[in-house]
Legacy VTK file of the C-alpha trace (Angstrom):
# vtk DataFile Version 3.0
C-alpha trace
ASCII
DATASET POLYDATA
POINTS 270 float
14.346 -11.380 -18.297
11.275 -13.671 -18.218
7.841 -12.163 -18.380
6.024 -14.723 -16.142
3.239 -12.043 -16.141
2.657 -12.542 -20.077
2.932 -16.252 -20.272
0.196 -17.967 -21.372
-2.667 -18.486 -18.857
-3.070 -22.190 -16.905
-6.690 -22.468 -18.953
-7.695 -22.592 -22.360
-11.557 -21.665 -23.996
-12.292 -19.949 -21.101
-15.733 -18.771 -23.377
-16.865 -22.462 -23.122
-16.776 -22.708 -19.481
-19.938 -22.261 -17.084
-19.875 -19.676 -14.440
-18.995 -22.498 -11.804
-15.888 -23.896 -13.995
-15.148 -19.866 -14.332
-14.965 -19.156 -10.778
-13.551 -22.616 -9.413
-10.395 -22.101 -11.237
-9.995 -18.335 -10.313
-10.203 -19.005 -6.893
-7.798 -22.105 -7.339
-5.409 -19.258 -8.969
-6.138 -16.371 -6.158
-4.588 -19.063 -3.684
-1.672 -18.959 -4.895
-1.164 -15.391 -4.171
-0.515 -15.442 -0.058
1.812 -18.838 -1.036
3.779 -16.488 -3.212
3.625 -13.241 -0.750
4.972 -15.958 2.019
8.022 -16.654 0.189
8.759 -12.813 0.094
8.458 -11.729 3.204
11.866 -11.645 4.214
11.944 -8.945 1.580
8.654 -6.752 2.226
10.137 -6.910 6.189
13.092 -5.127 5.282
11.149 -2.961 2.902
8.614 -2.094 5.908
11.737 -1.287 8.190
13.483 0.962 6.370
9.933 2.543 5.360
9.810 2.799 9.623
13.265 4.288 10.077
12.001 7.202 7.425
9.052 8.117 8.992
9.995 8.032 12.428
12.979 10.322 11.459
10.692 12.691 9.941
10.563 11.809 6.316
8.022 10.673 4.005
6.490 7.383 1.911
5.417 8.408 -1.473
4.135 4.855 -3.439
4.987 5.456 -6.937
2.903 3.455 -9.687
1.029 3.264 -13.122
-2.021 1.340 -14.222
-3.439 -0.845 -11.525
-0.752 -1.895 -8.969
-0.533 2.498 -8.795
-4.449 2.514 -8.080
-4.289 0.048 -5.939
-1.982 1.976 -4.159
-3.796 4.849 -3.908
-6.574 3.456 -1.968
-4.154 2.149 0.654
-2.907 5.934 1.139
-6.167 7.716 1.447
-7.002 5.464 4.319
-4.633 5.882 6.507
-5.235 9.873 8.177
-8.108 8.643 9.456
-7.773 5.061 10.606
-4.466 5.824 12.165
-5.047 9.936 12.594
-1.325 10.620 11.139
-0.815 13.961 9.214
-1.964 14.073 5.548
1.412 14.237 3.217
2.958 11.454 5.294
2.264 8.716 3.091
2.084 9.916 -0.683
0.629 8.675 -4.268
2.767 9.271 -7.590
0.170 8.032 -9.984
1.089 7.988 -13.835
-0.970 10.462 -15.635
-1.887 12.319 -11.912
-4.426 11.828 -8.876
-6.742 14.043 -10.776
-6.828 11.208 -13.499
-7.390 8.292 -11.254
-11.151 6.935 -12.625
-9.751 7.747 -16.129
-6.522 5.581 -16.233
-4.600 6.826 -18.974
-2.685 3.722 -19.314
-0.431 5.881 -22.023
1.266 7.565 -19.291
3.086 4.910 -17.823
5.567 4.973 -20.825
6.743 8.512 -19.778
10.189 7.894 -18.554
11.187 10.946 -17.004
7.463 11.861 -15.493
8.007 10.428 -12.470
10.862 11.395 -11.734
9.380 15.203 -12.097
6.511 14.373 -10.022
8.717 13.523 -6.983
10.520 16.787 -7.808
7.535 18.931 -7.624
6.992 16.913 -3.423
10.939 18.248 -3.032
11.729 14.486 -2.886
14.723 14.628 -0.948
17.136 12.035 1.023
14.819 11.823 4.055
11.832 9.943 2.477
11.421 6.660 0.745
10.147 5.693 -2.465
8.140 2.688 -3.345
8.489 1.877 -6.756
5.212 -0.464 -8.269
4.975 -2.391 -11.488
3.462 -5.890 -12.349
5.940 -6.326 -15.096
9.141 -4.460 -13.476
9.761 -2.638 -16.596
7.192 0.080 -16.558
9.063 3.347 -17.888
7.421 5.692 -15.295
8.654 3.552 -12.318
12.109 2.918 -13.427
13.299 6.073 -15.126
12.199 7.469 -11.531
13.976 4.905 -9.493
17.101 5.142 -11.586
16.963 8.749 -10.389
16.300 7.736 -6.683
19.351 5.879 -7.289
21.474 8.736 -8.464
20.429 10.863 -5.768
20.892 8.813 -3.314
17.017 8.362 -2.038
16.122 4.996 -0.528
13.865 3.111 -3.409
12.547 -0.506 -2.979
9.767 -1.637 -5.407
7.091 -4.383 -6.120
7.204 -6.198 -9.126
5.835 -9.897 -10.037
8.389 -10.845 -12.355
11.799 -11.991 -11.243
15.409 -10.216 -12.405
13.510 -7.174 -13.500
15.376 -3.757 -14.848
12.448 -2.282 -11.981
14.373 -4.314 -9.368
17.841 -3.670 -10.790
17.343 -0.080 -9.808
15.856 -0.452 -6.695
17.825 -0.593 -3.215
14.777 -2.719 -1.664
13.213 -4.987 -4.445
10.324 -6.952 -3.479
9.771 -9.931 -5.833
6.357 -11.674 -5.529
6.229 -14.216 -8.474
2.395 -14.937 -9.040
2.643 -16.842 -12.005
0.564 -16.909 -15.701
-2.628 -15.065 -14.739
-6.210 -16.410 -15.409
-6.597 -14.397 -18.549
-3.190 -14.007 -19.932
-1.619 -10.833 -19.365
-4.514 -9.558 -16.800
-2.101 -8.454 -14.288
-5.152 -6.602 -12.706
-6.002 -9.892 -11.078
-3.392 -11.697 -8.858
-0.983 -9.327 -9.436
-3.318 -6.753 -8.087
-4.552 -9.330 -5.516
-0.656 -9.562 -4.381
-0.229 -6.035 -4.463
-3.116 -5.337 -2.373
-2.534 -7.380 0.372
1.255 -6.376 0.441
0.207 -2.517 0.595
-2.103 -3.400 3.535
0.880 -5.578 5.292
3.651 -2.316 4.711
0.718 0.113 5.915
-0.399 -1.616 8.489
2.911 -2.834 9.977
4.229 0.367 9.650
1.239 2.275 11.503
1.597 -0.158 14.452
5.453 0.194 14.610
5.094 4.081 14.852
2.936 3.698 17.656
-0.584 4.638 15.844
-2.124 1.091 17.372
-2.557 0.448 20.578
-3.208 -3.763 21.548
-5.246 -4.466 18.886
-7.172 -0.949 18.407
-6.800 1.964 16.427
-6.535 4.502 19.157
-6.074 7.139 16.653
-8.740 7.243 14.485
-10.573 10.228 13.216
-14.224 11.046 14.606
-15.279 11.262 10.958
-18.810 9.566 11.452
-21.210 7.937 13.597
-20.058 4.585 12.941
-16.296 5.590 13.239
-17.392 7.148 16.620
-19.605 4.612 18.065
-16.388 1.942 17.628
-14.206 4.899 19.195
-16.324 4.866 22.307
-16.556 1.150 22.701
-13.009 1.403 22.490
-12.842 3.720 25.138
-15.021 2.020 27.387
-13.002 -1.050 27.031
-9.506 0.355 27.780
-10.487 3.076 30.618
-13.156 0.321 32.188
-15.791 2.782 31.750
-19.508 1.321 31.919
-21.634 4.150 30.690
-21.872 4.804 27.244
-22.691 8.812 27.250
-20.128 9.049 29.819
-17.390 7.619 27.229
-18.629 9.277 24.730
-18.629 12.725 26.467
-15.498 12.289 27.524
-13.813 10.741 23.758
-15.803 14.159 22.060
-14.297 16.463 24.497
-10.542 15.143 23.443
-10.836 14.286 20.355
-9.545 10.706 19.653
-9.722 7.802 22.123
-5.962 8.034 22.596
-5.850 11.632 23.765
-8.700 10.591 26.212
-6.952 8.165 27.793
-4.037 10.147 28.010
-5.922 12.992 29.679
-7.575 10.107 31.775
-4.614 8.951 33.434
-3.195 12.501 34.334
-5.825 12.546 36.771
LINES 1 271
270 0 1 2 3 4 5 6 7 8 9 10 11 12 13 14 15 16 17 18 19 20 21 22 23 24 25 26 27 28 29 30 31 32 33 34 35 36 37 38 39 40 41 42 43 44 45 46 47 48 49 50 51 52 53 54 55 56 57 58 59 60 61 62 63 64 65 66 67 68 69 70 71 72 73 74 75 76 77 78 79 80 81 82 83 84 85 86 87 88 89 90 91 92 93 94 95 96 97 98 99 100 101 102 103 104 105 106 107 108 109 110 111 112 113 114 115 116 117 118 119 120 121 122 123 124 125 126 127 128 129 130 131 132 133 134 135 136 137 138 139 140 141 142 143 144 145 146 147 148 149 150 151 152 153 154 155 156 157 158 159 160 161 162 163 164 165 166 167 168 169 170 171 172 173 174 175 176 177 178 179 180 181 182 183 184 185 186 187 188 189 190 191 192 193 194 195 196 197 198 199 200 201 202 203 204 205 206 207 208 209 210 211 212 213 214 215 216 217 218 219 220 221 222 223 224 225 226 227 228 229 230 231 232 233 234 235 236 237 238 239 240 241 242 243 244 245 246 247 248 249 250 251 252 253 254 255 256 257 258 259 260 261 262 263 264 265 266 267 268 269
């Protein structure tokens, strides 16, 4: 299998170059990522539909990851009970090493074969959720010894990896391959790899958030009344979609139900 994520990277004495030279040729490398992610995208749709078919049936997402791609992932999660106002436990993290470890990233984890596996075990991973296998390299131990057992037991798997025929995407029912190429410093898979990662774990969420009905035109109808700025959009919101003109009144009316959704549900029962 080629490691395209260890070649050598594009540059050379990167310590001699000036801070313009430095960030010229990142950027030149970062655009590269959405070129890649384009030429995948017949895979992450089928990924996102099956992900759909899941949760409207009931079951769960758990993202399942090491290092950074699993970090990454795990600020795409915690996001999404209050932008979209969907139950906590409906989209899950299996991070190598545990949540509880996240600023600590014990790096040494990710070579635990049969962790992750236990981890979904301990959710009751069961037939009626999806897993989402993540790993720069598509040979992380963590990821694959628990998508080999995904496989066994019949639970849907797809994955994200960067490098192409991959044992990662071997085991997976779904394999996304986004090939990103040598990175800036060699072997820094924290930087397009994470970049591609990122954007594809806001393209599954997203997508999948709008396809369960959780967006309504362009506006997240469900969001959680967690702050004043949160609230203030949730009114304007409000005012837009029920042509309301007074600002109290919306607001009034968007505190006493909750979220602008069940306003405007209660709105046009009247």
């Amino acid at each position: 299998m080629p490691r395209i994520t260890e070649q050598p990277s594009l540059y050379r004495h990167l310590e001699k170059m000036p801070v313009e030279e430095l960030t010229a040729c990142i950027n030149k490398e970062d655009k590269k990522v959405a070129i890649a992610i384009e030429k995948a995208l017949p895979q992450i749709n089928v990924l996102i539909k099956a992900i759909v078919e899941k949760l409207k049936a009931g079951g769960r997402m758990f993202y399942l990851g090491a290092g950074s791609g699993g970090r990454l992932s795990v600020l795409d999660a915690i996001e999404l009970p209050t932008t979209y106002g969907i139950e906590k436990g409906k989209v899950n993290v299996i991070l190598a090493g545990g949540l509880k470890h996240l600023i600590e990233a014990p790096e040494e984890k990710e070579d635990e074969i049969n962790a992750g596996w236990e981890a979904l075990q301990e959710h009751n991973i069961s037939s009626n959720d999806i897993v989402v296998g993540i790993s720069a390299s598509g040979t992380t131990p963590f990821v694959l010894g628990a998508l080999k057992q995904c496989k066994a037991h019949n639970i849907t798997a797809g994955c994200i990896v960067s490098n192409p025929g991959s044992p990662i995407a071997a085991a997976a029912a779904i394999p996304v391959e986004v090939i990103t190429g040598p990175e800036f410093v060699t072997g820094s898979t924290r930087m397009k790899c994470g970049t591609a990662q990122k954007m594809i774990f806001d393209m599954i969420s997203t997508t999948t958030m709008i396809q369960l009905g959780r967006v309504e035109d362009n506006s997240m109808v469900n969001v959680l009344l967690i702050n004043d700025k949160i609230t203030d959009r949730a009114v304007k919101i409000l005012m837009d979609k029920a042509a309301i003109s007074n600002y109290d009144e919306a607001k009034a009316i968007l505190l006493q139900h909750g979220s602008v959704k069940k306003a405007m549900d209660a709105l046009a029962e009247k």
